[in-house]
C-alpha positions in Angstrom: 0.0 0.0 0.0 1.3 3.4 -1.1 2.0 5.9 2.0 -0.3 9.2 1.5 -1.0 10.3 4.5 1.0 13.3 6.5 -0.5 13.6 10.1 0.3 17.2 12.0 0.3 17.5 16.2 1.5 19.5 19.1 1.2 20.8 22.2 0.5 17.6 24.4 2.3 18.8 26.7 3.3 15.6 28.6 4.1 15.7 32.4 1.9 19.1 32.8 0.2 17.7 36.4 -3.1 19.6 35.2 -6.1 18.5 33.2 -5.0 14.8 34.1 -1.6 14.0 32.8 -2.0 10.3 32.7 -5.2 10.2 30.9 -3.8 12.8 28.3 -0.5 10.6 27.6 -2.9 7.6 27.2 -4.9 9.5 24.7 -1.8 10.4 22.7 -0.3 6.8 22.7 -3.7 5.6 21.5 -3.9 8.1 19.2 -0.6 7.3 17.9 -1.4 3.6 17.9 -4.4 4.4 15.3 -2.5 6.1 12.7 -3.2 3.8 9.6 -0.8 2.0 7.7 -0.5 4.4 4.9 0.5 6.9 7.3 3.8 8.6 5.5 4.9 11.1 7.8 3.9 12.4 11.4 5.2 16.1 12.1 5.5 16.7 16.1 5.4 20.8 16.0 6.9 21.4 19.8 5.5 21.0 23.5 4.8 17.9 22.9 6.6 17.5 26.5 5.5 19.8 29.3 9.3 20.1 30.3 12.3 18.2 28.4 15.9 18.6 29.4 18.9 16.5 28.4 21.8 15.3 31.0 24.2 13.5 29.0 22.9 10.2 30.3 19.8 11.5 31.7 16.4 11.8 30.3 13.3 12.7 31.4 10.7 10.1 32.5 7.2 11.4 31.4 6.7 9.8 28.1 8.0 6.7 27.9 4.8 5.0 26.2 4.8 7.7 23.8 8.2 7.3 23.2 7.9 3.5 22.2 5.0 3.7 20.3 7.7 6.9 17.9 10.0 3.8 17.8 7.4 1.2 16.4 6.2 4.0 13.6 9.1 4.5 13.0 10.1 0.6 12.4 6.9 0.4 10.2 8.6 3.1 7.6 7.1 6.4 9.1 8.9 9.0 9.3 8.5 11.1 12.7 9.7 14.6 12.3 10.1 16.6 15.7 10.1 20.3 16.3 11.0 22.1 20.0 8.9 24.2 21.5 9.5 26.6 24.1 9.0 24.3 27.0 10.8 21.0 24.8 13.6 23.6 23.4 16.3 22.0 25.5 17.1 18.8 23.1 20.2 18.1 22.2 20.5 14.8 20.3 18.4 11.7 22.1 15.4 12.0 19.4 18.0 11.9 16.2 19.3 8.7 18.1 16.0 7.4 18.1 15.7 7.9 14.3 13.3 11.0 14.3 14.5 13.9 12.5 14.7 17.7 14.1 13.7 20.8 12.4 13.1 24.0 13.7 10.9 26.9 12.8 10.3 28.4 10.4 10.9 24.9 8.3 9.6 25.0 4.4 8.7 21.5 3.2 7.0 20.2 0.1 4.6 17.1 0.8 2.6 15.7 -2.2 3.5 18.6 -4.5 2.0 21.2 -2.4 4.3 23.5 0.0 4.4 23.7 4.0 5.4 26.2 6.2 5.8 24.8 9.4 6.5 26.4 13.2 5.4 25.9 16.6 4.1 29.3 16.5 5.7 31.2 19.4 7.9 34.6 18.5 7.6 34.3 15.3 6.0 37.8 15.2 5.3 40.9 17.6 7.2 39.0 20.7 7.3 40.8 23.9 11.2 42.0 25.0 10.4 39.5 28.2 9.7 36.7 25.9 12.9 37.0 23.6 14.8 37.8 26.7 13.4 34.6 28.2 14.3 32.8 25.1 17.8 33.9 24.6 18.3 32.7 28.1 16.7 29.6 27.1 18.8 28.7 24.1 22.3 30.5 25.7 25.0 27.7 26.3 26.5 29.5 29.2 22.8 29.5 31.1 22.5 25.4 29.3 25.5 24.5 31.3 24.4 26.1 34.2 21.0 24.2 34.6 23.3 21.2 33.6 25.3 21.8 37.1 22.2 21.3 39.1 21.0 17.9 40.5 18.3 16.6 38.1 15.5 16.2 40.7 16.4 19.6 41.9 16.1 20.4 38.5 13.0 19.1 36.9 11.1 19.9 40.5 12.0 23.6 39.7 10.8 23.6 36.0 7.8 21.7 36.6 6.8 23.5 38.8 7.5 27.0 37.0 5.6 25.4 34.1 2.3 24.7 36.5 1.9 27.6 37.8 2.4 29.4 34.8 -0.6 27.8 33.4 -2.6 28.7 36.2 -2.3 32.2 35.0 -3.1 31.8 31.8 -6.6 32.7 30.4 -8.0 31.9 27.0 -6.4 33.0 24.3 -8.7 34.4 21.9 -8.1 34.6 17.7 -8.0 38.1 16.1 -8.4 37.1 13.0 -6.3 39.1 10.2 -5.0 41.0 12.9 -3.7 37.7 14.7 0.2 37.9 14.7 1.0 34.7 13.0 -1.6 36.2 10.2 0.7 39.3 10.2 4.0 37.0 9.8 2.6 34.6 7.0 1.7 37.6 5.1 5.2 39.2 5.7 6.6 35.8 4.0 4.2 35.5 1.2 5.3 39.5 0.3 8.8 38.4 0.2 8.4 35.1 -1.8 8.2 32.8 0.4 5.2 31.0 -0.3 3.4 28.1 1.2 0.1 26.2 0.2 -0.4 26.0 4.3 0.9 27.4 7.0 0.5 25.5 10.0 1.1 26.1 13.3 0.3 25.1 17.4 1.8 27.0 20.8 -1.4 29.3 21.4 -4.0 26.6 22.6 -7.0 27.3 19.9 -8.1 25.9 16.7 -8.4 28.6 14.0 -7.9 28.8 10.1 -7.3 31.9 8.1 -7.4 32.2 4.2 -4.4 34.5 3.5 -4.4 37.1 0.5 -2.9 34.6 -1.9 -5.4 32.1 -1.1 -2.9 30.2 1.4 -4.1 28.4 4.2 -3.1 29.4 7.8 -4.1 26.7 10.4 -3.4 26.7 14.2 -4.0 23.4 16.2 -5.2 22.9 19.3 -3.8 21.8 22.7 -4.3 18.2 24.2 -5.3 19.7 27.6 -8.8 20.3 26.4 -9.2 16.2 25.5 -9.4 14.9 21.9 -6.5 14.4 19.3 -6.4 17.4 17.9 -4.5 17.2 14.5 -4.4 18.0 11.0 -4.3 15.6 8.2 -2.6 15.9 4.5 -4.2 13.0 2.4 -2.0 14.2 -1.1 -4.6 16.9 -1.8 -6.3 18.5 0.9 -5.7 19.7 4.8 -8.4 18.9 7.0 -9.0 19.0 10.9 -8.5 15.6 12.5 -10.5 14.4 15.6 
């Protein structure tokens, strides 16, 4: 049977002790387990872990289901293509050991004849000064070998514990339509030639789609905190909502 299908995710945000972390990473692994056999490709697009940092011989726990179930897709010819996020940014090699391939945003792709512009979706556009701050801190080798000094329970109880409280403060993000950022920045790139058939993106927790001015597609999937398997689905001709 001839592979076809190209299956989009993100934000799952595994080990996140809210909206029932044990039941969501179920969900995914299920989810994961139903992908058909002419599944071609599956595109993680960041936060698909709550919290990942890599030791040199230390990984995090949370996910190992999800982890195995990569590895069989991956045995059975698909390809598994991760992207980090800005709470999985800190990955430094284990998932190209495992066989998936990394990418990172903004990452042009043609699937089927028809082109991709893929991202997780955060800073892409109109970033606050504390969230590129809080990024450049993030991705800085001299603040990486820091956090690398500390004791990994000491560690991962500090970040998990920055990440939940951070979501308690969080309220629903609302779409503004052509006005949205990410509208903004696709329409930036499709001025200065760099075109896509869809644009898809995760990070801000909301399903939306947007019809650009060249008649692109903009799509933004939602997070796996809310239940479902929120996806998006390339069958060699059209981009559809999966469920």
């Amino acid at each position: 049977m001839e592979r076809t299908k190209v299956y989009f995710t993100s934000d799952v945000h595994l080990g996140l002790t809210t909206a029932d972390p044990k039941e969501r990473e179920e969900r995914f692994v299920l989810w994961l387990k139903s992908l058909p056999r002419d599944a071609k490709a599956l595109y993680l697009l960041g936060d698909i872990w709550d919290f990942w940092y890599e030791y040199r011989d230390v990984v995090p726990k949370e996910g190992v289901r999800v982890i195995a179930q990569l590895i069989d897709l991956m045995d059975n010819g698909v390809e598994v293509w991760f992207m980090p996020g800005n709470h999985d940014v800190w990955c430094y090699g284990y998932f190209e050991s495992l066989g998936m391939r990394k990418i990172e945003q903004p990452f042009y792709t043609e699937i089927g004849g028809r082109r991709f512009c893929l991202g997780h979706g955060d800073g892409l556009k109109d970033a606050t000064r504390g969230y590129r701050m809080m990024m450049r801190v993030f991705k800085s080798r001299f603040c990486q070998a820091l956090f690398s000094a500390l004791h990994p329970r000491i560690a991962f109880w500090f970040a998990t514990g920055c990440s939940t409280r951070n979501r308690y403060t969080h309220t629903p993000y609302e779409w503004k339509g052509a006005d949205e950022p990410l509208v903004r920045y696709a329409e930036e790139e499709i001025a200065a030639g760099r075109k896509a058939d869809f644009f898809i993106f995760g990070h801000f927790h909301v399903e939306a789609s947007q019809t650009l001015s060249d008649g692109s597609e903009l799509f933004v999937m939602d997070t796996w905190l809310k239940g479902g398997t929120p996806c998006l689905i390339f069958d060699g001709q059209s981009l559809k909502a999966g469920r």
